[in-house]
SERO-4910 file (N, C-alpha, C, O; in steps of 0.05 Angstrom, whole numbers):
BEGIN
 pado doro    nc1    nc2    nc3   cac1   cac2   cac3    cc1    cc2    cc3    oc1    oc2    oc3
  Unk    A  -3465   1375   2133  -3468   1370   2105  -3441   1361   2093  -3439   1340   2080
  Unk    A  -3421   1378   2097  -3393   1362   2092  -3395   1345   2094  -3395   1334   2072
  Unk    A  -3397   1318   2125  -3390   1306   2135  -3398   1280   2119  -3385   1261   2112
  Unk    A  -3433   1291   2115  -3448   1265   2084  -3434   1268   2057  -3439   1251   2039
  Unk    A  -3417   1286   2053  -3412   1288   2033  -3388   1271   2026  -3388   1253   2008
  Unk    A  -3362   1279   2046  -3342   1264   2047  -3347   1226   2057  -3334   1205   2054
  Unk    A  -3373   1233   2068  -3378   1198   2074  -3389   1186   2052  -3395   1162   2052
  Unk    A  -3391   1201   2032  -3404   1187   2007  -3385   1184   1991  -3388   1168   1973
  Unk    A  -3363   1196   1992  -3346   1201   1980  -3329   1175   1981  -3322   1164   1961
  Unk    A  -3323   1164   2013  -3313   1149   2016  -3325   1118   2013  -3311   1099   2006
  Unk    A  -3348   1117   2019  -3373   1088   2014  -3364   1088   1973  -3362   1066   1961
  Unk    A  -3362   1108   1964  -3363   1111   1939  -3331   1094   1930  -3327   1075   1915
  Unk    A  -3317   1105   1942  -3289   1098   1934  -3280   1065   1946  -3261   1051   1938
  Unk    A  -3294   1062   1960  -3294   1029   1982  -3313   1004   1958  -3306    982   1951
  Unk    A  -3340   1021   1948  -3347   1004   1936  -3335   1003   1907  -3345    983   1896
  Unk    A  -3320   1016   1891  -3315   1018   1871  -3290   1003   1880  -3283    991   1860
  Unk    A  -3272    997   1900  -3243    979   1902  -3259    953   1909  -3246    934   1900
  Unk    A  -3280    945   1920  -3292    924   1918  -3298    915   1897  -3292    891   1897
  Unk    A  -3306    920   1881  -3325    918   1856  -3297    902   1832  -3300    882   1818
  Unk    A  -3277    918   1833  -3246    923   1817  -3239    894   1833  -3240    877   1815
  Unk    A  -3233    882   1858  -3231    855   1867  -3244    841   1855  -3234    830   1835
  Unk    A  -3273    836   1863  -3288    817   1859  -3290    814   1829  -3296    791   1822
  Unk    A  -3286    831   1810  -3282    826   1781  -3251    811   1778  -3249    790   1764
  Unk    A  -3231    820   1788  -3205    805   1783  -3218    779   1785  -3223    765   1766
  Unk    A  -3225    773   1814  -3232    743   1836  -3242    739   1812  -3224    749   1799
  Unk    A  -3257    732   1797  -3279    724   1776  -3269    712   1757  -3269    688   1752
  Unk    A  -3253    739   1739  -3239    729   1719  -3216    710   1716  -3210    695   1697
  Unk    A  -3202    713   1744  -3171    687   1751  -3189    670   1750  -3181    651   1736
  Unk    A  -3216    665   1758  -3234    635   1762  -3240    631   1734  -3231    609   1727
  Unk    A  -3249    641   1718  -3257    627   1694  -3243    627   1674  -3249    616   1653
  Unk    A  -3214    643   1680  -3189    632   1659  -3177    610   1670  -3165    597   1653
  Unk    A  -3175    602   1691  -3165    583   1699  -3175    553   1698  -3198    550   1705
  Unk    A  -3165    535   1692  -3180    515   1684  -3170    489   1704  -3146    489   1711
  Unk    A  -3186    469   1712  -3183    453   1742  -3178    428   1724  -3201    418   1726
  Unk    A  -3167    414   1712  -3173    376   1704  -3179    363   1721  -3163    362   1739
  Unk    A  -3199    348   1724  -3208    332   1743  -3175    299   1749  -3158    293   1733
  Unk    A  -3181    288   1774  -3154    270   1780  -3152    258   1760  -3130    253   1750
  Unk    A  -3178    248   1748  -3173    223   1727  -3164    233   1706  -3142    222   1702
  Unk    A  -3169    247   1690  -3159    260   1661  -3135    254   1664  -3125    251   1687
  Unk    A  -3117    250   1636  -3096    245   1633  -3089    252   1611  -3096    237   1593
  Unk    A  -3069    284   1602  -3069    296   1582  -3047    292   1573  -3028    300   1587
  Unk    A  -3039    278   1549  -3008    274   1533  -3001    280   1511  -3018    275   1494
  Unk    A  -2981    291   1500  -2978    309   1475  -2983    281   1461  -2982    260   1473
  Unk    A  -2990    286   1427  -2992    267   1412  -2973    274   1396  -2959    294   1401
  Unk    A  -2970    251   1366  -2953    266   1347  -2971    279   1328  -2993    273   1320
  Unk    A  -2954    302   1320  -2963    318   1304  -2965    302   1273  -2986    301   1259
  Unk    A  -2947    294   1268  -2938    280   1235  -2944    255   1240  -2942    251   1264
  Unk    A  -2950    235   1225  -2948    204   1225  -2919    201   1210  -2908    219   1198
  Unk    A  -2909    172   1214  -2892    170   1195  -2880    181   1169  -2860    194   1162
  Unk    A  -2910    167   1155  -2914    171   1118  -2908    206   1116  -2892    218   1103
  Unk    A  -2932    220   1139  -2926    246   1136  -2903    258   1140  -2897    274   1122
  Unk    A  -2890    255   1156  -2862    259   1155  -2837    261   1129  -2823    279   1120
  Unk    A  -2839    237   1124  -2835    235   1101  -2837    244   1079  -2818    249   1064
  Unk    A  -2860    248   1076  -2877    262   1048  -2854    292   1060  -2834    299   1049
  Unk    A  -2867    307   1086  -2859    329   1080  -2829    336   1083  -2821    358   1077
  Unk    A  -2813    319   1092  -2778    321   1085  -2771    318   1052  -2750    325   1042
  Unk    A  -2790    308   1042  -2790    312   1006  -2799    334    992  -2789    340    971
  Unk    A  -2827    355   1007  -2833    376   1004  -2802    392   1008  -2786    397    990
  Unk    A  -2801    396   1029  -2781    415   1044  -2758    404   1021  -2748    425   1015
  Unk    A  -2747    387   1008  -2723    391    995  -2731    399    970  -2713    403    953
  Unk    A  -2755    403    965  -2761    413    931  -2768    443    933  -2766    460    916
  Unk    A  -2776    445    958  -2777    479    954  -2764    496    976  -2769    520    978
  Unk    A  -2748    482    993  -2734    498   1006  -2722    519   1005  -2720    534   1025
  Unk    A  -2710    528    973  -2699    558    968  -2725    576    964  -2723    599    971
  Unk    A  -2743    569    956  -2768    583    949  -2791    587    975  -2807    605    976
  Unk    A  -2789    568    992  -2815    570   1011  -2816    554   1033  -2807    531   1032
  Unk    A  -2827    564   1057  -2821    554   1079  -2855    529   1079  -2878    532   1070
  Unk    A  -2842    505   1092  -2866    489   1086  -2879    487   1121  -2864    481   1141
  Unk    A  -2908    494   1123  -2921    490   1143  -2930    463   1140  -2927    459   1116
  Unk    A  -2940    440   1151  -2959    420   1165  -2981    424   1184  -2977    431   1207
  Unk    A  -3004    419   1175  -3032    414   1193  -3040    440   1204  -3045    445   1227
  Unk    A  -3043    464   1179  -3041    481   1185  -3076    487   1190  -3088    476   1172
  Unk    A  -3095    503   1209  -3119    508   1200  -3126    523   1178  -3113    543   1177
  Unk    A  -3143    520   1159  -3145    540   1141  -3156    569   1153  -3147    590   1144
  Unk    A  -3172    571   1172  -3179    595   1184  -3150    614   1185  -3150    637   1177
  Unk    A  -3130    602   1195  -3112    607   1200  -3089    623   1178  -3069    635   1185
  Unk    A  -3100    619   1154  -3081    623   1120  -3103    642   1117  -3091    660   1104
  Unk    A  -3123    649   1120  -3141    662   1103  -3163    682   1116  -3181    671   1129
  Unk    A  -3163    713   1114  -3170    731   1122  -3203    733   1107  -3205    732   1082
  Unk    A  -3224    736   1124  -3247    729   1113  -3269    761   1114  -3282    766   1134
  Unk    A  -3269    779   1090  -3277    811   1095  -3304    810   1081  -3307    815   1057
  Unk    A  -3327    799   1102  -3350    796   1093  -3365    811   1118  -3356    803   1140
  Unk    A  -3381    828   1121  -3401    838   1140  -3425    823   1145  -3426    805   1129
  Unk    A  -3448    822   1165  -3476    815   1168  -3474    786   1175  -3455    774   1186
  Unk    A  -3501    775   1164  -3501    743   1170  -3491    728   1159  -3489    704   1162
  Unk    A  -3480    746   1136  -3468    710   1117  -3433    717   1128  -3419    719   1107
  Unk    A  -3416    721   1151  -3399    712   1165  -3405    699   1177  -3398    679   1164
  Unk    A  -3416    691   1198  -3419    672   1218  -3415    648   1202  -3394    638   1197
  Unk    A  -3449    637   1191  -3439    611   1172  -3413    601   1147  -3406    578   1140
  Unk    A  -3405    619   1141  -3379    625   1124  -3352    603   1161  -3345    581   1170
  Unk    A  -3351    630   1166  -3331    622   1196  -3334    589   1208  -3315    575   1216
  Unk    A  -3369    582   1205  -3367    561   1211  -3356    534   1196  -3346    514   1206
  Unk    A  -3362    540   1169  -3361    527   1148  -3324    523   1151  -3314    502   1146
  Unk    A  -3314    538   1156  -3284    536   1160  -3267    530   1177  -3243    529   1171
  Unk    A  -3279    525   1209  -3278    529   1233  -3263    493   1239  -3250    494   1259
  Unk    A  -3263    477   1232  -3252    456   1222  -3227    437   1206  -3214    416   1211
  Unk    A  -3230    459   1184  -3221    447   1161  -3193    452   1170  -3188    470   1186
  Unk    A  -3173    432   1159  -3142    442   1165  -3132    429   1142  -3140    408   1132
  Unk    A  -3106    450   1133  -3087    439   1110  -3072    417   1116  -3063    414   1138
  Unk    A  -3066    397   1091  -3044    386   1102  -3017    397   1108  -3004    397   1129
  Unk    A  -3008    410   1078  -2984    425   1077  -2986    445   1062  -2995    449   1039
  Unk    A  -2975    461   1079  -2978    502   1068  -2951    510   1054  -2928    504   1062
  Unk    A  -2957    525   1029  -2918    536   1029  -2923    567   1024  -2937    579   1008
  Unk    A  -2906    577   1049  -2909    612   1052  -2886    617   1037  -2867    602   1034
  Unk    A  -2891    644   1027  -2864    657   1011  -2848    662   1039  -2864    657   1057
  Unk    A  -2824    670   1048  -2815    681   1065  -2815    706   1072  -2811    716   1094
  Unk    A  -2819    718   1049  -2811    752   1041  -2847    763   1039  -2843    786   1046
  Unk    A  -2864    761   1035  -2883    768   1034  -2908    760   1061  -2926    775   1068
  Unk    A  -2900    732   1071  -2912    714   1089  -2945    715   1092  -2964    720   1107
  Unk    A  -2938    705   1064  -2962    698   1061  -2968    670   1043  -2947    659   1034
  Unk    A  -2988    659   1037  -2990    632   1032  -2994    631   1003  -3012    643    991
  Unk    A  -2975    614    991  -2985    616    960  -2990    589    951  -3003    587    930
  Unk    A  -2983    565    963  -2998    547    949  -3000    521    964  -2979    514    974
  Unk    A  -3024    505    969  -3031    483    988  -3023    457    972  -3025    452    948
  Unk    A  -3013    439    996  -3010    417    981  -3040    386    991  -3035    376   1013
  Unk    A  -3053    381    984  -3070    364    987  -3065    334    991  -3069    319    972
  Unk    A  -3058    325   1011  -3051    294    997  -3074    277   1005  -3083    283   1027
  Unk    A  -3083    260    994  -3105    252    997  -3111    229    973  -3103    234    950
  Unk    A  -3123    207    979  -3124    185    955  -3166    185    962  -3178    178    982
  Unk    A  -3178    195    935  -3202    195    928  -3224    171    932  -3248    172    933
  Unk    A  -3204    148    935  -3226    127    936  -3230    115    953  -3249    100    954
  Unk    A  -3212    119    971  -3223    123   1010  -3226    139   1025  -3221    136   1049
  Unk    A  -3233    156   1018  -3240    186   1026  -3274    178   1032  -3285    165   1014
  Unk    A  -3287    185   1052  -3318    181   1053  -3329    203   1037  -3313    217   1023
  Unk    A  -3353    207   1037  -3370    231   1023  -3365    254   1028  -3358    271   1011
  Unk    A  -3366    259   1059  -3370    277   1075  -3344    288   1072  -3342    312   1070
  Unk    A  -3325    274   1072  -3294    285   1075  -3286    302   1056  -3273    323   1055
  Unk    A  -3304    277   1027  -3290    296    999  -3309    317    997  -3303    331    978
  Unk    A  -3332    325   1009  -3343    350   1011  -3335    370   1017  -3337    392   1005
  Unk    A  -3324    365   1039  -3299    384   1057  -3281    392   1044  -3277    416   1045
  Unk    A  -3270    382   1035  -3239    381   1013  -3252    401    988  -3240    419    977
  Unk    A  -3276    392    984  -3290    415    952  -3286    437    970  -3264    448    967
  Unk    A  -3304    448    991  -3307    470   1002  -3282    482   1011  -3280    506   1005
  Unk    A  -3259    471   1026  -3237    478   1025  -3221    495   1000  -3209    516    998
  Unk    A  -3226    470    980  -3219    487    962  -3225    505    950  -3210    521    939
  Unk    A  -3253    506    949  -3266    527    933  -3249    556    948  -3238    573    933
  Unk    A  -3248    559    977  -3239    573    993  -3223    593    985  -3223    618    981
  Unk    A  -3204    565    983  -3170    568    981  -3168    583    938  -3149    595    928
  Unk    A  -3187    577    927  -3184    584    903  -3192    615    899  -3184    630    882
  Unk    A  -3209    620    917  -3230    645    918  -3208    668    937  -3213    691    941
  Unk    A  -3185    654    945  -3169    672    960  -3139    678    941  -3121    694    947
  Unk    A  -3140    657    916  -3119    666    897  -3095    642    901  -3075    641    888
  Unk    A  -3102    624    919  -3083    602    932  -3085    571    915  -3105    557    913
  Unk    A  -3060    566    906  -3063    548    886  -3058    526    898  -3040    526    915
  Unk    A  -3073    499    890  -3078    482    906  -3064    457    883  -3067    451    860
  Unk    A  -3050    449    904  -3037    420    890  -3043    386    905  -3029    376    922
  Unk    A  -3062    377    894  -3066    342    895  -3051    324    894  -3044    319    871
  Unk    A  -3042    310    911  -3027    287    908  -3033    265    916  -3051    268    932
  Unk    A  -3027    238    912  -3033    214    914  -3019    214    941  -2999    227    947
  Unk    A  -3036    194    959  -3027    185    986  -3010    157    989  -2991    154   1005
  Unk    A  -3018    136    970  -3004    119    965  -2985    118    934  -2988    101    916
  Unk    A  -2970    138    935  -2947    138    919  -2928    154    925  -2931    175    938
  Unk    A  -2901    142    916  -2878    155    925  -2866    177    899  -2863    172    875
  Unk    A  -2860    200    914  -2853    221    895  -2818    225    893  -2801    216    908
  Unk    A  -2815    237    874  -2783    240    870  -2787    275    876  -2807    289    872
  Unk    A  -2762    281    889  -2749    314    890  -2763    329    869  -2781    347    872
  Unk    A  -2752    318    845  -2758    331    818  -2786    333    814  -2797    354    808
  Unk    A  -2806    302    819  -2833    314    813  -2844    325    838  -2868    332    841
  Unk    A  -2834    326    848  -2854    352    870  -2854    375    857  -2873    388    849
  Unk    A  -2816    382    857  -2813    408    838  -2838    424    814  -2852    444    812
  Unk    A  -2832    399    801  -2853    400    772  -2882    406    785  -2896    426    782
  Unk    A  -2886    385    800  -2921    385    807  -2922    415    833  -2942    419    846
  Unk    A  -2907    424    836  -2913    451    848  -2909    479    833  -2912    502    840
  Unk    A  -2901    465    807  -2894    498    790  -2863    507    796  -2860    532    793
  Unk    A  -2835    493    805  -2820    503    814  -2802    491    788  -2784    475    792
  Unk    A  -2806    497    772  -2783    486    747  -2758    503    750  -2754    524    762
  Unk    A  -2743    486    732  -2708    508    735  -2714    533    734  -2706    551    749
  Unk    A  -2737    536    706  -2740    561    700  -2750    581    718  -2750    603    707
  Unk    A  -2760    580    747  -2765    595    765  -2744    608    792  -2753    624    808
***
């Protein structure tokens, strides 16, 4: 009776270090990912030119005040404390959308106000739909949203102004 006992003991302990393998074996396989020969994966740029630009003009109007992100996801700025079914569609509805330019306080790190750039009358339907719902978002989270023209050039000073950063702040 010992003898079944300790042999169960051991079938027991053999299949449970099997079991602990074949789960590693599994999981290295489906985190791991194979590219087939042909694929050909190359970083892109993050900024275009114009963007660039634009945001080396951000960054000098609020540099003492706020650190400036680019192409940030909104999922990403904004904590979403809803239970049941109306998360999922909420999550999806957002699962997309990305800022152009974010400015976090440093000291708090958190996001206080988006910059939009975008020119209205080539924007398709669908886009400026996106852009409502975004914002509605971004307004419903306390995050103040600033519009700007895509084809115009801004001075230091009116960024300042058009972000709320007057002397007096």
């Amino acid at each position: 009776m010992e003898y079944v006992a300790i042999g169960m003991g051991v079938v027991a302990i053999v299949v449970v270090f099997w079991q602990m393998a074949r789960r590693s074996k599994h999981s290295d396989q489906e985190d791991a990912i194979t590219l087939p020969s042909h694929v050909v994966v190359k970083p892109q740029e993050l900024l275009t030119a114009g963007e660039l630009a634009f945001y080396n003009m951000i960054q000098l109007a609020v540099h003492d005040r706020y650190l400036v992100l680019a192409k940030v996801p909104l999922r990403a700025v904004l904590s979403l404390q809803v239970d049941g079914a109306v998360r999922l569609p909420l999550l999806r509805r957002m699962a997309l959308k990305q800022l152009d330019f974010v400015l976090m306080h440093p000291g708090s790190r958190t996001i206080e106000q988006v910059i939009v750039v975008g020119d209205a009358h080539s924007d398709t339907e669908e886009h400026q739909v996106g852009q409502k719902e975004t914002q509605e978002f971004l307004r419903a989270a306390g995050i103040r949203v600033t519009t700007l023209g895509r084809n115009r050039a801004y001075t230091v000073q009116e960024l300042e102004r058009m972000c709320g950063l007057g002397d007096d702040d």
